[in-house]
C-alpha positions as CSV (number, residue, x, y, z in Angstrom):
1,X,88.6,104.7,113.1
2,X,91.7,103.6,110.8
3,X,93.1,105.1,107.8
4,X,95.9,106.0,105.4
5,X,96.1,108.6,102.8
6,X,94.6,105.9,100.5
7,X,92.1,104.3,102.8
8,X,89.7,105.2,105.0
9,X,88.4,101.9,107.2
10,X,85.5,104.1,108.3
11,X,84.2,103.8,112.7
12,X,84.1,100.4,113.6
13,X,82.8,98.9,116.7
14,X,84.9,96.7,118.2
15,X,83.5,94.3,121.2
16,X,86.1,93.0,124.7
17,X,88.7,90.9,123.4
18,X,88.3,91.1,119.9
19,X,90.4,92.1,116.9
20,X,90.4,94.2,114.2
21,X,92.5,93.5,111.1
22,X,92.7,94.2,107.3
23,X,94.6,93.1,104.7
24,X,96.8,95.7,102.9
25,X,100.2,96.0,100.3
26,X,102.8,98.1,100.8
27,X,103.9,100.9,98.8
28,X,106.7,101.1,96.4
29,X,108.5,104.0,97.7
30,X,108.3,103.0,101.4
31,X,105.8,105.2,103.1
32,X,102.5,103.2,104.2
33,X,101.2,105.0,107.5
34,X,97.8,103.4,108.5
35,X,96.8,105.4,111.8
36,X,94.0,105.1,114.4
37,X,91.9,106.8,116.6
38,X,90.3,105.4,119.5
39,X,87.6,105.8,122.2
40,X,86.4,104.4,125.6
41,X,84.6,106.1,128.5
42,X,84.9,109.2,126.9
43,X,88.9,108.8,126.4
44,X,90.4,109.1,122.8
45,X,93.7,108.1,122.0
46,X,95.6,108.2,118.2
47,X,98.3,105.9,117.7
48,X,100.0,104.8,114.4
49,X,99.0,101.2,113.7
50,X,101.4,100.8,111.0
51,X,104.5,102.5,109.7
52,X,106.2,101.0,106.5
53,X,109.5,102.8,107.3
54,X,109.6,101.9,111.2
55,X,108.4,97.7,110.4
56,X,111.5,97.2,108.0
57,X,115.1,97.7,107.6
58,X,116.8,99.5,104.1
């Protein structure tokens, strides 16, 4: 389950060795934070998938 304070990408099922991507913009002021959370076998991780201020240099 991905989201940002704008979007939520709803639960998705994801099958072995495939992808999951969408196409988004980023925001004016620098701060696009899309996050995850995800399970298997009863395990959850969260994990930031994107983070505007970390992917480029100002």
């Amino acid at each position: 389950h991905c989201r940002s304070a704008q979007n939520d990408l709803g639960a998705q099922k994801i099958k072995p060795k495939a992808s999951f991507g969408w196409p988004f913009g980023d925001r004016v002021f620098g701060n696009t934070l899309f996050w995850c959370d995800v399970s298997l076998n009863g395990k959850s991780r969260s994990f930031n998938a994107y983070d505007q201020k970390k992917n480029y240099d100002y």
